[in-house]
Residue, then its C-alpha position, 0 to 999 in steps of 0.5 A: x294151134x289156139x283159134x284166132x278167132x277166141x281168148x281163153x280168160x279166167x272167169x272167178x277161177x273157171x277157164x272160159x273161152x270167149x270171142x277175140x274181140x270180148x269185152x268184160x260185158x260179154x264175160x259177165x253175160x257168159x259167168x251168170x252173174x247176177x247184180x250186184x256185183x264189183x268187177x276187176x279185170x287182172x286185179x284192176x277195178x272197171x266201173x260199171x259204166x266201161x264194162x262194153x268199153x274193156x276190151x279183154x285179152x287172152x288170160x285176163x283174170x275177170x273177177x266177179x264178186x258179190x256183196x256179202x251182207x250180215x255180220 
């Protein structure tokens, strides 16, 4: 029986298990991301600014993507 006390979300593609209250800011601090970087939860963009407002649910997909530079 899944804990109620944790989600289970896709971070790029890798299953992480989160807290249930997890937010995409405490995702970003689990992946090792470093900035910069876009963020979309479930193929949608959040700014920056809400990442401690978005609250995540269990099988969010969080994509994390870095600029890629050159030509």
């Amino acid at each position: 029986m899944p804990d109620p006390h944790t989600i289970d979300v896709w971070i790029n593609q890798t299953p992480h298990t989160l807290p249930a209250e997890a937010t995409l800011a405490d995702a970003v601090r689990v992946s090792g991301v470093q900035p910069p970087f876009a963020a979309a939860v479930n193929l949608q963009f959040v700014p920056r600014s809400q990442y401690a407002q978005q609250r995540l649910q269990a099988q969010d997909r969080i994509e994390l993507i870095s600029p890629v530079t050159g030509g």
